[in-house]
N, C-alpha and C positions, 0 to 999 in steps of 0.2 A: 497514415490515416486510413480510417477501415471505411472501404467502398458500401454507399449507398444501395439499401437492399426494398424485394418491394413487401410489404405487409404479407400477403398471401403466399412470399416464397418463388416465383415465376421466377426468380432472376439463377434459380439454381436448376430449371427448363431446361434440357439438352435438346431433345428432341420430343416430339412435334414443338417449335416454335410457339408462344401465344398460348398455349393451355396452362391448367394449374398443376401442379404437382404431382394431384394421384392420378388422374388419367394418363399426365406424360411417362413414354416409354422409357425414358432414360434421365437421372439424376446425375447432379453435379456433385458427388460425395468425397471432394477434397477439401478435408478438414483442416490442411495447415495458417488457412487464414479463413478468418468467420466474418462477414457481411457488419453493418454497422448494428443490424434488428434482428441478431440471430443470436440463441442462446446454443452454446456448445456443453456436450454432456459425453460425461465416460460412461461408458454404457456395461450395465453390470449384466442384466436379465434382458430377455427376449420372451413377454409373453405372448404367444402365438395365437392367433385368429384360431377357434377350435375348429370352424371347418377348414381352414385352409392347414392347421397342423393335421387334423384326420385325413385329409389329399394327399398331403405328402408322405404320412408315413405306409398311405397303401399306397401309391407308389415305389416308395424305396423296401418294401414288402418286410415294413416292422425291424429292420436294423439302420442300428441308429450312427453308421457308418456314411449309410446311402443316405440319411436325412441332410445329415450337415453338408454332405455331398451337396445334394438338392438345395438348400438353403445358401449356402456361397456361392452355388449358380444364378442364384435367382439375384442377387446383390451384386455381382461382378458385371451381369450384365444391364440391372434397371439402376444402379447405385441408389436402391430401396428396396424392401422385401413387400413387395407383392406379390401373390400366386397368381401365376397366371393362367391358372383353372379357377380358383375360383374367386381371382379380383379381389383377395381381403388381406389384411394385413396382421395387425394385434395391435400391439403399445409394448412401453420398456419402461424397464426402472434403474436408474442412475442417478449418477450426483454430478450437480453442474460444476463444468470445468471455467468457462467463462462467458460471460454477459456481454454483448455488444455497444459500444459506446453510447446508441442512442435510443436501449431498453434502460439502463444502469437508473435512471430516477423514475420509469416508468413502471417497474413490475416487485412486488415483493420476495424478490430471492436475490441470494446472494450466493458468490461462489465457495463448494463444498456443502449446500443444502442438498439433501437426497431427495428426487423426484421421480413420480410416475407421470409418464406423459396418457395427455386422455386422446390424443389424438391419433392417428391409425396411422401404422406403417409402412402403408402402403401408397404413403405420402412425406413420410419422412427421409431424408438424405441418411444413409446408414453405410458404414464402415464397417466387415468384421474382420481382426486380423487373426481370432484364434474361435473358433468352437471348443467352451471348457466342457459342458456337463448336458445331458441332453432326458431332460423329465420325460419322458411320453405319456404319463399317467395325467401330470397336469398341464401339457402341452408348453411349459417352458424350458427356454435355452440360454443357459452363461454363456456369456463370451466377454474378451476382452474386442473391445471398440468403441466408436465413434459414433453421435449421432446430433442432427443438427434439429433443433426446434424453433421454429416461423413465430414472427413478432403475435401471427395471428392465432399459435397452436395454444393449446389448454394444459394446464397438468396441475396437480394435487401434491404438496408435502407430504410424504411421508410423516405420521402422526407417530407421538412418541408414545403411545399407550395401546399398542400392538405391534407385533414382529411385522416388517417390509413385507416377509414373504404374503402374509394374511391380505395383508392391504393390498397387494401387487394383487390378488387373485381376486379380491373383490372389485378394487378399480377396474379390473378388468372387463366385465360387464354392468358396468355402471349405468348406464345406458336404459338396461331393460328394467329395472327395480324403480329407479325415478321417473320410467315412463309409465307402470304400472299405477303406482302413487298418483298421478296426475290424472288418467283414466278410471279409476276405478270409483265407483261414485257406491256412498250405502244400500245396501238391498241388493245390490250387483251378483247374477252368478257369472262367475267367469273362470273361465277353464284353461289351463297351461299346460301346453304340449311341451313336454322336455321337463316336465317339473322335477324332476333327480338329481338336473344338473346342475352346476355351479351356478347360472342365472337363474335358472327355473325355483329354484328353493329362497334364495332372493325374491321371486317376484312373488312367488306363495305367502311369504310373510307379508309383505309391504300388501298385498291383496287382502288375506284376510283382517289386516289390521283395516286397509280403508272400506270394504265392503261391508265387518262389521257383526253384530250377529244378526242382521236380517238379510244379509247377503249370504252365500255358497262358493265356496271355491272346492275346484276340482281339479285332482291333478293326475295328467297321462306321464308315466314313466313307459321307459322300453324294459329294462332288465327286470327282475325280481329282484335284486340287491336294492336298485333306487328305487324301487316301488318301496320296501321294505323299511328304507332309511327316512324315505319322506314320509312314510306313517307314525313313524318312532317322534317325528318334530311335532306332529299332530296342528300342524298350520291348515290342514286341508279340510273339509268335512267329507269329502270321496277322496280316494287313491283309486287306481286300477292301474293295471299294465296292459298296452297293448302295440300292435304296428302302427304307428302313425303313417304311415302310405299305406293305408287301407283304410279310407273314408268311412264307406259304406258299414264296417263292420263299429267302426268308431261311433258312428252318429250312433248307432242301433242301442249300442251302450248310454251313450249323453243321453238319448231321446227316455231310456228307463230311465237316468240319475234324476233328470231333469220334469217328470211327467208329462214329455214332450212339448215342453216350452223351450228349449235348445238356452242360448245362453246369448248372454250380454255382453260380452267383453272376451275374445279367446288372444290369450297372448304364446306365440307360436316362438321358441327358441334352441329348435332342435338342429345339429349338425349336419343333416342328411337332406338328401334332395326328393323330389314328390311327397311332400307331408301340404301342399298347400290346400289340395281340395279336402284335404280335413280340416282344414280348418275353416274353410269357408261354413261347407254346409253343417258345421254343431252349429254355428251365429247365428242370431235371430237376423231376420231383413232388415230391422232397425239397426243390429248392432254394431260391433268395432271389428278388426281384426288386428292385430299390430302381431306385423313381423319382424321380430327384434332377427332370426337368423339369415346369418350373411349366405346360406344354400338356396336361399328362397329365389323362385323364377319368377319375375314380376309380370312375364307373358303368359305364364300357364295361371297365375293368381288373377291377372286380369281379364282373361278369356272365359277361365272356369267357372267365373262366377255368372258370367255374361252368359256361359252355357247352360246353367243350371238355375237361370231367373234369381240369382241373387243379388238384393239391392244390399247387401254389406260395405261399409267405409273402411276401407284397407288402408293403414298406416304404415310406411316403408320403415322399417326399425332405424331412427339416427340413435347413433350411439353419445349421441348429446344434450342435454336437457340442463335449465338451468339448475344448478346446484346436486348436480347426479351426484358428483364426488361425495358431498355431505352427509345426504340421505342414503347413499349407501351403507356407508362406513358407520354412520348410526345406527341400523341394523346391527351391526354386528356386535355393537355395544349393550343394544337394548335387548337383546334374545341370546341368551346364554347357551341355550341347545345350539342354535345355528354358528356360534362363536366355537363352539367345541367340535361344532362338524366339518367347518370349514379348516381349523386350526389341525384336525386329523386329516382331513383328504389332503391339502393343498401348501401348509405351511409346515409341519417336519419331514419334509422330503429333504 
């Protein structure tokens, strides 16, 4: 008979005692017998947190020898992969090996359905016993392993009318495109830091669909290449390229895009750290800021704004919203450019 497990996962707590899963230091990742509320999965992909895969690989200084190094370190001793620079995890995609006896009439899956979990890794009980393949372009990792998902964790089928891999990179940030949708109201200008990247180009579309044509979206890329690619999608009514940690020179640009009326909504989802006081001061004193990225300092976001008189509502980016999974993967259905952009960067690797 399979031991009594608690909703939240706590009973797989090593240590500290009493806390939940991601904050605890150490996971319980023996997989040979599973909890009665626990679903068990063969773990095919590992898609990585992109600031915590951009930590690691400038750590292990770009070989991908030192990565996996790094990555079985981080799991041998948390039995979970969180960085512990920068506290984030990612999601995985596998196919369940078995159901615990007192999910089996409670949840719509069955074993050998292929699943992405939407819940972060750096709360899930994970096993690897092999590092197979190691992407760095699109921050994922094969491996052969284990992974156990809480009565209370989330995850998404695998849909049959796209390759896993597309689906795996868009679940991925599922997060920030349903929370754009839900924020974004008509007539809205709103401006996305990181808009080149994998989320950012998601939330551009899902923007100017809800904003509309009496709204304005504007999108900050870093390179020339995703400045280049995000004008080719033409979701944007501005593109420009600039450093996002360099406020001052940022604002100077929005305040001409803008004719100094700043913006309504700035959705921030860049990998890198000091981009927050850009985004403060583009926002109107009325308006939003959500930070969907996991580098954001919530003390330098919640001082800077206090230092520079701004009355902005800062939104801590949850990577969960009701029906993200949905709304995302619809996108990708509905915008045939962005199905071909994602399907070159991220799905024939």
């Amino acid at each position: 008979m399979q031991k009594k497990g608690n909703k939240y996962g706590t009973h797989r707590v090593i240590e500290p005692k009493g806390v939940l899963p991601q904050p605890a230091n150490k996971l319980d990742n023996n997989m040979d017998e599973i909890y009665d509320n626990e679903i068990l999965i063969d773990v095919q992909t590992l898609n990585v947190d992109s600031a915590s895969f951009t930590q690691i690989e400038q750590q292990a200084g770009g070989d991908k020898a030192k990565i996996a190094e790094i990555m079985l370190s981080i799991v041998e001793k948390q039995g979970k992969h969180r960085n512990p620079v920068t506290g984030s995890g990612g999601m995985l995609l596998g196919t369940v090996e078995k159901i615990g006896d007192a999910l089996k009439d409670k949840i719509d899956l069955k074993e050998g359905d292929k699943i992405a979990t939407l819940v972060s890794l750096s709360l899930t009980p994970l096993r690897i016993d092999k590092i197979k393949e190691i992407r760095s372009d699109i921050d994922q990792v094969d491996i052969d392993g284990k992974a156990i998902l809480f009565e209370s964790g989330i995850y998404a089928k695998i849909p049959d009318d796209m390759p896993e891999t597309l689906a795996l990179s868009a679940l991925d940030v599922a997060g920030a495109p349903a929370q754009t949708a839900k924020l974004v109201k008509p007539g809205d200008t709103v401006l996305i830091i990181g808009a080149g990247g994998k989320s950012g180009m998601l939330c551009c579309y899902e923007a100017k669909k809800r904003a509309g044509v009496t709204g304005k979206v504007i999108g900050l890329c870093h390179s020339q290449k995703s400045t280049e690619r995000l004008k080719s999608l033409n979701f944007c009514d501005y593109v420009f390229s600039a450093d996002a940690t360099q406020p001052v020179s940022v604002l100077e640009e929005i305040e001409r895009i803008t004719n100094g009326q700043l913006c309504d909504i700035t959705i921030n989802n860049v990998n890198i750290t000091d981009t927050e006081m850009t985004s403060i001061l583009c926002t109107k004193n009325t308006g939003i800021v959500y930070f969907f990225s996991m580098a954001t300092s919530f003390t330098k976001a919640a001082l800077g704004a206090e230092g520079v008189g701004s009355d902005v509502t800062m939104i801590v980016g949850n990577g969960y919203t009701k029906g993200h999974a949905e709304i995302t993967l619809q996108e990708l259905r509905e915008s045939e450019e962005l199905r071909k952009i994602f399907t070159e960067l991220y799905a024939n690797k």
